[in-house]
N, C-alpha and C positions, 0 to 999 in steps of 0.2 A: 227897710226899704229895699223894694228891689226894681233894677235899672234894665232895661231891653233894648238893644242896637237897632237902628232901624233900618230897613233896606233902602238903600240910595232912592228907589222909584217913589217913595213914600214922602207924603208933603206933611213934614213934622210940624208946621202951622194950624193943620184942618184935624190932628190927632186927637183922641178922646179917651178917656179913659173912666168906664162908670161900676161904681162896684154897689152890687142890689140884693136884696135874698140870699147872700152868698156866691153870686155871679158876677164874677169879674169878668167885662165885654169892654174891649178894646175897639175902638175903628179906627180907622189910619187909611184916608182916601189915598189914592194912587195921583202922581202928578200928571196936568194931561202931556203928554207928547206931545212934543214940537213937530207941527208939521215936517216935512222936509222940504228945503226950497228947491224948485222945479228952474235947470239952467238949460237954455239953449245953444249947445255948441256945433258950428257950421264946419260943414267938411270939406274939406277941399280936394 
């Protein structure tokens, strides 16, 4: 057995792993990014 680290961005929930013909094909979606929250700060 062999084991792969995964990169932090990668949602190890959604990960796949299929081995066919000899083809070993991995997917591993990306997580989405959080927006970023938008703040109003007044000037004085």
């Amino acid at each position: 057995m062999r084991r792969v680290e995964l990169p932090a961005e990668v949602d190890p929930e959604r990960t796949t792993a299929k081995f066919e013909n000899g083809i070993l094909k991995i997917t591993m979606p990306k997580l989405h990014p959080s927006k970023p929250k938008k703040r109003r700060i007044d000037i004085e």
